[in-house]
DSSP file (Angstrom, degrees, kcal/mol; ACC not computed):
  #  RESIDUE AA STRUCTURE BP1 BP2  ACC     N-H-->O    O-->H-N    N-H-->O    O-->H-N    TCO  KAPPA ALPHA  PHI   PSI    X-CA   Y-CA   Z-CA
    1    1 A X              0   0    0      0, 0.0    12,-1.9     0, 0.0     2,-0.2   0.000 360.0 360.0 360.0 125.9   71.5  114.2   89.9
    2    2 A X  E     -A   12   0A   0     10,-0.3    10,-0.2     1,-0.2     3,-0.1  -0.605 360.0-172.3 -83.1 138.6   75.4  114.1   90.6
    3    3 A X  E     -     0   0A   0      8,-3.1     2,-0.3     1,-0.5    -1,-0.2   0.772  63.7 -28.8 -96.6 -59.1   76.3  117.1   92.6
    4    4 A X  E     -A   11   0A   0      7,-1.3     7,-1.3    92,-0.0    -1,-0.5  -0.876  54.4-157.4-142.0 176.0   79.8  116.6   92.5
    5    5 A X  E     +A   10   0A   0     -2,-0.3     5,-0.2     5,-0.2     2,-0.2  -0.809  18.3 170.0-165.4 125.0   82.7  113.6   92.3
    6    6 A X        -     0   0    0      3,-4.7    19,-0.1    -2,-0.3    -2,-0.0  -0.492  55.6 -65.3-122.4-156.5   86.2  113.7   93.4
    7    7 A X  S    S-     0   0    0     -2,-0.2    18,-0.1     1,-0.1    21,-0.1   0.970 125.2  -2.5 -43.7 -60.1   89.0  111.5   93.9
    8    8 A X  S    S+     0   0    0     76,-0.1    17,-3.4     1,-0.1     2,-0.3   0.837 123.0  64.5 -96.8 -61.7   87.3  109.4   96.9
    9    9 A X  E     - B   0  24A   0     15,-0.2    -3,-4.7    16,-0.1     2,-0.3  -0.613  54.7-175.0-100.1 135.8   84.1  111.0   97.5
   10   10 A X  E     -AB   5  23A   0     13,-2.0    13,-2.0    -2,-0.3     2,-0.3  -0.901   8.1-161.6-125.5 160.4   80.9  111.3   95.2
   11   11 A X  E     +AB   4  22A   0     -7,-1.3    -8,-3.1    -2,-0.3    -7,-1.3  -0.973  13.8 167.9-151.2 127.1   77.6  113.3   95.9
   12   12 A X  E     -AB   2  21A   0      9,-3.1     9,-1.8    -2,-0.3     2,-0.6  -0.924  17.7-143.4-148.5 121.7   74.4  113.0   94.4
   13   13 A X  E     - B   0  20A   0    -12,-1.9     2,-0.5    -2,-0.3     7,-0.2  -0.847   4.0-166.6-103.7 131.7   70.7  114.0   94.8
   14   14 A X    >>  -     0   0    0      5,-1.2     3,-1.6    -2,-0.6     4,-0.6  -0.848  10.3-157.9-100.3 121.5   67.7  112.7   94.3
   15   15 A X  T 34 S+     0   0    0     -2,-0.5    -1,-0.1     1,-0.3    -2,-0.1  -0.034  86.8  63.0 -72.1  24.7   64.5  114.5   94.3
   16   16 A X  T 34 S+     0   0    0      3,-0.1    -1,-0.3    -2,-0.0    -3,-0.0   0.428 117.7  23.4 -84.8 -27.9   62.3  111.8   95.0
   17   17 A X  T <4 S-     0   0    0     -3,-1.6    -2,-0.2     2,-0.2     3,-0.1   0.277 101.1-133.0-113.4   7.3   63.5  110.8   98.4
   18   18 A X     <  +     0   0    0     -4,-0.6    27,-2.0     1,-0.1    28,-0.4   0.813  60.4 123.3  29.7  67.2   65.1  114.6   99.0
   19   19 A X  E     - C   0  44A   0     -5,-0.4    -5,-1.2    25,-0.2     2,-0.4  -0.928  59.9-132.0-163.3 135.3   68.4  113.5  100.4
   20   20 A X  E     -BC  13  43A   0     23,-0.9    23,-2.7    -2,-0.2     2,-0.5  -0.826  22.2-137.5-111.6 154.7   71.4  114.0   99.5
   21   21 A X  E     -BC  12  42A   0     -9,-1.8    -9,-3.1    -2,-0.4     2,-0.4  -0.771  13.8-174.4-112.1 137.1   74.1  110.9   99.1
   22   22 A X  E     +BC  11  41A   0     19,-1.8    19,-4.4    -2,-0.5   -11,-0.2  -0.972  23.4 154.3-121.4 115.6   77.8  110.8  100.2
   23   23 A X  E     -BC  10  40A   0    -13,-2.0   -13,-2.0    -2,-0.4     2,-0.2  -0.989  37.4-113.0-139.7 168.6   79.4  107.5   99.0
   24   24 A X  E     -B    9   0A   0     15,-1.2     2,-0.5    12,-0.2   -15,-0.2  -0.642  32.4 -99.1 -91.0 149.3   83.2  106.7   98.3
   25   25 A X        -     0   0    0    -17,-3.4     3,-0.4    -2,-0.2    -1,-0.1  -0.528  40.2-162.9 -36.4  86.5   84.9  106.0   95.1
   26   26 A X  S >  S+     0   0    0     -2,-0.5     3,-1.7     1,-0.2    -1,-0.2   0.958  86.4  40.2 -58.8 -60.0   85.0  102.1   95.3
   27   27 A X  T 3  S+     0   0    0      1,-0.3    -1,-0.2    -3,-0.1   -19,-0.1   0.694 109.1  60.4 -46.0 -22.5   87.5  101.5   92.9
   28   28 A X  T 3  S+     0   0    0     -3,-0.4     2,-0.3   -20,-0.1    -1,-0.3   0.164  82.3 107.1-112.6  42.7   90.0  104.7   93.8
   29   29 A X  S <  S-     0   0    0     -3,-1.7     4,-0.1     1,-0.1     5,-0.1  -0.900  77.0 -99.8 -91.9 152.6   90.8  103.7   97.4
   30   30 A X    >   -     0   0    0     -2,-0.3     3,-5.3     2,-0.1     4,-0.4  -0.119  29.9-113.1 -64.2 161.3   93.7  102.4   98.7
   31   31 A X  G >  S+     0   0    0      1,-0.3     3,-2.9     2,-0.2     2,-1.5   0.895 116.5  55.9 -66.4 -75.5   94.0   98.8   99.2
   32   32 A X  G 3  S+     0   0    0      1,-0.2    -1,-0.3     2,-0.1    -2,-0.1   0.310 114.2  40.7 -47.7   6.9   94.3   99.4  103.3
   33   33 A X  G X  S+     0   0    0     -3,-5.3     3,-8.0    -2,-1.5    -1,-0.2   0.255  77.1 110.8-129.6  24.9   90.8  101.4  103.3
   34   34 A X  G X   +     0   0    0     -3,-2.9     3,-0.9    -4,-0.4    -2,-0.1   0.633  63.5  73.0 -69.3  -7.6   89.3   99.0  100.9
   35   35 A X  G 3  S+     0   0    0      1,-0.2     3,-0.3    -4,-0.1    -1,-0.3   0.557  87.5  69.8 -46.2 -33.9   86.9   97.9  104.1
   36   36 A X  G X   +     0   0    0     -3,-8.0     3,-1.6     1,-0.2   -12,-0.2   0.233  69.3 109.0-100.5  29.0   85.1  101.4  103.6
   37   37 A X  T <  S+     0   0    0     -3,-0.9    -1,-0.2     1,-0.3    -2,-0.1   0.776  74.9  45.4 -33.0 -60.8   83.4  100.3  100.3
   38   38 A X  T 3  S+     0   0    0     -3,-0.3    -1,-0.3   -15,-0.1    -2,-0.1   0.314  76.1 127.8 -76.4 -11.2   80.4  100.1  101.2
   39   39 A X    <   +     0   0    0     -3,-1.6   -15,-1.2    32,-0.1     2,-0.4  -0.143  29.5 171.7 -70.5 135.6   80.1  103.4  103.3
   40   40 A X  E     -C   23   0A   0    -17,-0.2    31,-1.2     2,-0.0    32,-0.5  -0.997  16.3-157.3-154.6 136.8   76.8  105.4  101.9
   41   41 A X  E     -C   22   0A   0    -19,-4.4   -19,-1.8    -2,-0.4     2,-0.4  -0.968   6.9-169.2-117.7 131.5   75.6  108.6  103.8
   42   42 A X  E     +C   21   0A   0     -2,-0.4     2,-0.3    27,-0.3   -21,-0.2  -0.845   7.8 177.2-137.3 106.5   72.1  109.6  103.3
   43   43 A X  E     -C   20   0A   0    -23,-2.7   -23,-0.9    -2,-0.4     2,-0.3  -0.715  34.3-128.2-110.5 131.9   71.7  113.4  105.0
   44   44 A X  E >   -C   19   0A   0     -2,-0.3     3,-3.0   -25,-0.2   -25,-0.2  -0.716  30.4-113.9 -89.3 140.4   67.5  114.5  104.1
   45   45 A X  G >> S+     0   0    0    -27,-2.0     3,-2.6    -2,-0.3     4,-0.6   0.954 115.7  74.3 -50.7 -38.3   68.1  118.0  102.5
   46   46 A X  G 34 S+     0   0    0    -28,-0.4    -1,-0.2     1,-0.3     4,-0.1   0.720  99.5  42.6 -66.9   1.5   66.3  119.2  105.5
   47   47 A X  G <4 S+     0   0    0     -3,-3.0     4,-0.5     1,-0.1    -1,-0.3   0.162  79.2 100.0-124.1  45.7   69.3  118.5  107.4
   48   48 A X  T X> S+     0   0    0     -3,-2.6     4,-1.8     1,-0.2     3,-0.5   0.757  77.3  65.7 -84.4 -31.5   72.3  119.7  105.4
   49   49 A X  H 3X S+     0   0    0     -4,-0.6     4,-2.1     1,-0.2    -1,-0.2   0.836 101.2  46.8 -59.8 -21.1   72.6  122.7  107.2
   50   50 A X  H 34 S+     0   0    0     -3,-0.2    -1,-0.2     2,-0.2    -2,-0.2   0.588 115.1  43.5 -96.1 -11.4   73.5  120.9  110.3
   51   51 A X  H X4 S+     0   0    0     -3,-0.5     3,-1.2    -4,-0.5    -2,-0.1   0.683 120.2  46.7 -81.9 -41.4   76.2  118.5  108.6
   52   52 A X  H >< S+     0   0    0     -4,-1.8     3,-6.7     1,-0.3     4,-0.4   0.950 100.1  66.2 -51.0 -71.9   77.5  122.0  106.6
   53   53 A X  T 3< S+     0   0    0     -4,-2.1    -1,-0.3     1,-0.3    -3,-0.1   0.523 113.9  31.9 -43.8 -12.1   77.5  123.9  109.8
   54   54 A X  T <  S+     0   0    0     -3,-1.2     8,-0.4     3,-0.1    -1,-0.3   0.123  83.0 105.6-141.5  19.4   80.4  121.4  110.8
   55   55 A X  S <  S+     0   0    0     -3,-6.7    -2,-0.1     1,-0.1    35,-0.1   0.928  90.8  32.5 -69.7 -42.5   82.0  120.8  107.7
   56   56 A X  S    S+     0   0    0     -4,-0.4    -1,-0.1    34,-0.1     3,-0.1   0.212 110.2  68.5 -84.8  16.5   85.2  123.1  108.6
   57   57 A X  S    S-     0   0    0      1,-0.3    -3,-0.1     2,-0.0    -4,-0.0   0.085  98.9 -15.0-127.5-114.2   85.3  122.6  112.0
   58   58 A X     >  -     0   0    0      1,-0.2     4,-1.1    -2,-0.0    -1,-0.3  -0.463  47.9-141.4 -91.1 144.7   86.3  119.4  114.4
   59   59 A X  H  > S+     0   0    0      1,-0.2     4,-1.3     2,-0.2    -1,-0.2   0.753 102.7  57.5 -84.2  -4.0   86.3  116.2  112.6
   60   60 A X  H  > S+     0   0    0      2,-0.2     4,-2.3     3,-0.2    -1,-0.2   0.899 108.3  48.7 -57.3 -40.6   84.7  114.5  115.9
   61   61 A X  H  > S+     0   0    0      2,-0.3     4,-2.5     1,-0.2     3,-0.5   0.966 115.9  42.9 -66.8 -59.5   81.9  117.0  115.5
   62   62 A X  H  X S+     0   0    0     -4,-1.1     4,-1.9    -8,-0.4    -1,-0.2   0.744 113.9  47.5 -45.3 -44.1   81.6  116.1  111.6
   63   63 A X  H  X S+     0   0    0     -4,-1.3     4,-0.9     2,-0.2    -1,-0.3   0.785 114.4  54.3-110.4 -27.8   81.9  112.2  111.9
   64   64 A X  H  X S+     0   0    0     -4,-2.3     4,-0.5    -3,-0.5    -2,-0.2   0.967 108.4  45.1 -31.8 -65.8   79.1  112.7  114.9
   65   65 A X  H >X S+     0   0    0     -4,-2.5     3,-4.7     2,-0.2     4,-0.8   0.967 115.0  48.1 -40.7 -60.3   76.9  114.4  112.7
   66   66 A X  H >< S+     0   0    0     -4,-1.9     3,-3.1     1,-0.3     2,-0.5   0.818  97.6  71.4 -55.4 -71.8   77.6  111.6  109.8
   67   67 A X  H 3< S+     0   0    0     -4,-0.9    -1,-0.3     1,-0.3    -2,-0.2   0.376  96.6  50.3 -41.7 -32.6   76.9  108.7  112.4
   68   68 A X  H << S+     0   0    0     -3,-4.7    -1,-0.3    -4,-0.5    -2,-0.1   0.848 112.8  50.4 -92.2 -17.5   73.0  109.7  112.4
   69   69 A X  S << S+     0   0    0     -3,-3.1   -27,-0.3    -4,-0.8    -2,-0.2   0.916  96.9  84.1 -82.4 -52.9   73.0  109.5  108.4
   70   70 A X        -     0   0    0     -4,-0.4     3,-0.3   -29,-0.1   -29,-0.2  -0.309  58.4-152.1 -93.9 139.6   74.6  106.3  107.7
   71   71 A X  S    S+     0   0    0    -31,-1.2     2,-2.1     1,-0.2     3,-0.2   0.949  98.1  42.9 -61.5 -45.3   73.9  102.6  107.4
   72   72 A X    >   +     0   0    0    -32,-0.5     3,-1.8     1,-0.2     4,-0.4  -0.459  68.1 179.7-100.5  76.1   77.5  101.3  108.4
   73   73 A X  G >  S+     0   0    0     -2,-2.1     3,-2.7    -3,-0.3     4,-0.4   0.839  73.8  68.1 -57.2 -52.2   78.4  103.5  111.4
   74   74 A X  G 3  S+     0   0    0      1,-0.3     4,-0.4    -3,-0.2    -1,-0.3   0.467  87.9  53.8   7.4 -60.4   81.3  101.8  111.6
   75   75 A X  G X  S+     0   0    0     -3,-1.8     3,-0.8     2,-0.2     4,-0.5   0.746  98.8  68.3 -74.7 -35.7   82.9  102.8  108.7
   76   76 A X  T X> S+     0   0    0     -3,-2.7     3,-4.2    -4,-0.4     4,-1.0   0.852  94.7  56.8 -69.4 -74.5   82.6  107.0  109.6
   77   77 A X  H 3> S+     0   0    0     -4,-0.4     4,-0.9     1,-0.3    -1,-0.3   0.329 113.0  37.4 -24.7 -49.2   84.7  106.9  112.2
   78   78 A X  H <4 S+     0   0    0     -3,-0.8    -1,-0.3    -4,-0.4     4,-0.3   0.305 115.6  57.5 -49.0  -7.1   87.7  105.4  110.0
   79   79 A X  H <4 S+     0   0    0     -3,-4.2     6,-0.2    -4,-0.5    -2,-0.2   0.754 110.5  40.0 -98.9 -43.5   86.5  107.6  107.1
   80   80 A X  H  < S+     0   0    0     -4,-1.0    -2,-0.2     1,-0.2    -3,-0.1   0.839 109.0  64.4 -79.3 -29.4   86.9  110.8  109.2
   81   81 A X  S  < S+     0   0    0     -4,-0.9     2,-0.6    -5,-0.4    -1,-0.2   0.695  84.8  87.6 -51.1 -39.3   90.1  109.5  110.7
   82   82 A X    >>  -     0   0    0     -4,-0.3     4,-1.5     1,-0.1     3,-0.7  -0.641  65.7-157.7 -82.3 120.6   91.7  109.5  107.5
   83   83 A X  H 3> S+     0   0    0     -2,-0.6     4,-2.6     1,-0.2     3,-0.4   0.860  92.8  48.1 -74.7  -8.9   93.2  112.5  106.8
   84   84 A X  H 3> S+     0   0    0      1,-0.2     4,-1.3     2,-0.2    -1,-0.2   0.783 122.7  41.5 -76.4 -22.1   93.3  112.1  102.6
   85   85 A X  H <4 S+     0   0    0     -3,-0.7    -1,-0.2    -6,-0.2    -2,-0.1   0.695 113.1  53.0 -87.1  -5.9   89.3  111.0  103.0
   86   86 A X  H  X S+     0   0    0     -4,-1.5     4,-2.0    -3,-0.4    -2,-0.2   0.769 107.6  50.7-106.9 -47.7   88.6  113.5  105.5
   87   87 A X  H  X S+     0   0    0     -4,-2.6     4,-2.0    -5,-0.3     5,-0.3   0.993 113.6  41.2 -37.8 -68.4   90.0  116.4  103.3
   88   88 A X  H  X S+     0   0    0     -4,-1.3     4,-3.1    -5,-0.3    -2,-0.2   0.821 108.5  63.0 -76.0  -8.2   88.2  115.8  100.4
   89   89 A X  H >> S+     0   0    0      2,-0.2     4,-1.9    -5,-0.2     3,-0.8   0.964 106.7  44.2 -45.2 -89.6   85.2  115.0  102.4
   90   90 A X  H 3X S+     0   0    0     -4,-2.0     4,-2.2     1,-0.2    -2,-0.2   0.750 113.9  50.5  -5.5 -65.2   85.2  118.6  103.7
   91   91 A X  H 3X S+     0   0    0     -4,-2.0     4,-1.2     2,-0.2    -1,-0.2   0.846 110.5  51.8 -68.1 -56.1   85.8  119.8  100.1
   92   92 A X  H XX S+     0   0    0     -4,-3.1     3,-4.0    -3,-0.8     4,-0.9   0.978 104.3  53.4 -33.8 -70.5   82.8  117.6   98.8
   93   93 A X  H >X S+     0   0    0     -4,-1.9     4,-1.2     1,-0.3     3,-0.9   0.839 112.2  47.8 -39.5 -54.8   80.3  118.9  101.3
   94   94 A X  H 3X S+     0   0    0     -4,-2.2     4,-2.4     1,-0.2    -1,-0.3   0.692 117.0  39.6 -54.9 -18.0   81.1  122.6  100.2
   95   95 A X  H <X S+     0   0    0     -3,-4.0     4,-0.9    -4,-1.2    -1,-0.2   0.790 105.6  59.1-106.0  -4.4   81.0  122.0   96.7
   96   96 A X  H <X S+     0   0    0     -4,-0.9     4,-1.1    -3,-0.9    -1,-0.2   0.586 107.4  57.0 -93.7 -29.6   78.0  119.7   96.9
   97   97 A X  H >X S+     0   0    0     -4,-1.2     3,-2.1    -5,-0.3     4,-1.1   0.929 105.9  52.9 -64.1 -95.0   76.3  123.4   98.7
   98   98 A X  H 3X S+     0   0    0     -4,-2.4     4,-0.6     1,-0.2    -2,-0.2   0.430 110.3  41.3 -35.4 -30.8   77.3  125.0   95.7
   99   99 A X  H 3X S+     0   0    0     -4,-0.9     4,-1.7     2,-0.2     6,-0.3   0.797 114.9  49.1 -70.3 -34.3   75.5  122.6   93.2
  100  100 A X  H <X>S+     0   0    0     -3,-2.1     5,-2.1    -4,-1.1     4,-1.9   0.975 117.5  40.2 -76.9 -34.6   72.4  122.1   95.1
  101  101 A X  H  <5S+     0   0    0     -4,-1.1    -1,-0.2     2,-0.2    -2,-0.2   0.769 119.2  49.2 -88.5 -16.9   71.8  126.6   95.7
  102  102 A X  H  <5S+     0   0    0     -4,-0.6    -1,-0.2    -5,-0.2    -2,-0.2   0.697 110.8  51.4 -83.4 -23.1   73.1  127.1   91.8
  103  103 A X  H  <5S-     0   0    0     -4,-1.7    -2,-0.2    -5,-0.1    -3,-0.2   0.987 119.8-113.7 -85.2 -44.6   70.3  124.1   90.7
  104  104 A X  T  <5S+     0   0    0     -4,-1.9    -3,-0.2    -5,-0.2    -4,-0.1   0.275  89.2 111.3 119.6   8.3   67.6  126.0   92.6
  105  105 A X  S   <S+     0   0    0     -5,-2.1     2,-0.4    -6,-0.3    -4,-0.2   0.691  76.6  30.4 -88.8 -14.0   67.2  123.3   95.2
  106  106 A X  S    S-     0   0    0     -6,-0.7    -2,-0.2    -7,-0.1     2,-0.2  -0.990  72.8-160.0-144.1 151.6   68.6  124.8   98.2
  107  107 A X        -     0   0    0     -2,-0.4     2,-0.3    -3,-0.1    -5,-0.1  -0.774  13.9-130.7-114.5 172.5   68.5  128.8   99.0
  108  108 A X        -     0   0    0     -2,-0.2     2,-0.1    -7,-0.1    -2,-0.0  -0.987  23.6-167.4 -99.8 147.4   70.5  130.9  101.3
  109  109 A X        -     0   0    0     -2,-0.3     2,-0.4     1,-0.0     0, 0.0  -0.414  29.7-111.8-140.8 157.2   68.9  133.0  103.5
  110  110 A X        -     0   0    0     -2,-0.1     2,-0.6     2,-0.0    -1,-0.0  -0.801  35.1-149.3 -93.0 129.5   70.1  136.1  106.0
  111  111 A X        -     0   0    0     -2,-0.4     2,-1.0     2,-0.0     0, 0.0  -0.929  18.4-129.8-118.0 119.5   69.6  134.6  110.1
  112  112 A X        -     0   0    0     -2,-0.6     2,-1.1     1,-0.1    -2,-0.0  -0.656  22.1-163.4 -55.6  89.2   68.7  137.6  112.2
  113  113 A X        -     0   0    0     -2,-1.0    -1,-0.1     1,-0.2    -2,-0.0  -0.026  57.7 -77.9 -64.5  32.1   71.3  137.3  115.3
  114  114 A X  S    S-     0   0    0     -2,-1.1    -1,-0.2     1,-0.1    -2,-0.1   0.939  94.3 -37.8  90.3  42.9   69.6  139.7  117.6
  115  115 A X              0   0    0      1,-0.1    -1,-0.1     0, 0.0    -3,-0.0   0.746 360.0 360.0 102.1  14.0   70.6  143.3  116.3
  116  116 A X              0   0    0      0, 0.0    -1,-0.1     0, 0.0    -2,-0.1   0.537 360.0 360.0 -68.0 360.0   74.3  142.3  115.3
């Protein structure tokens, strides 16, 4: 099921392996990042909260996170480095949240913080 697709970045899940995939647009990168072709992210839904939880915040933290998910490790580290892939990365993740909790695949829930 395609969650989302933007310029660079596409997102897609499949309920058989319960994971969801971040790969780039081959055809709509520029010729200097044409090296990250191959780059394919495969986060298991049970750990999308912990890639989300660091979609807006440091992109070291974010391109860690990706590093456990992905075949070409290589490639995050240039992926996250660029800021036009790095945006719409961000922008993916969120909207890729939105598909999966409006399809009925992922809920959100209230986390007691101790009496806050």
């Amino acid at each position: 099921m395609l969650l989302t697709q933007g310029r660079y970045w596409k997102s897609s899940f499949a309920k058989s392996s319960k994971a969801i995939t971040l790969e780039l647009q081959r055809d709509s990168l520029p010729e200097d990042l044409r090296e990250l072709r191959e780059l394919r992210i495969e986060i298991p839904l049970g750990k999308w909260n912990r890639v989300l939880k660091y979609a807006r915040s440091d992109r070291k933290l974010l391109g860690g996170m990706l590093l456990d998910f992905a075949k070409h490790k290589d490639h995050v580290g240039v992926a996250v480095t660029n800021d036009r892939l790095y945006f719409e990365l961000q922008r993916t993740l969120v909207d890729s949240t939105v598909s999966l909790v409006e399809a009925g695949t992922l809920s959100l829930g209230v986390v007691d913080v101790g009496g806050i």
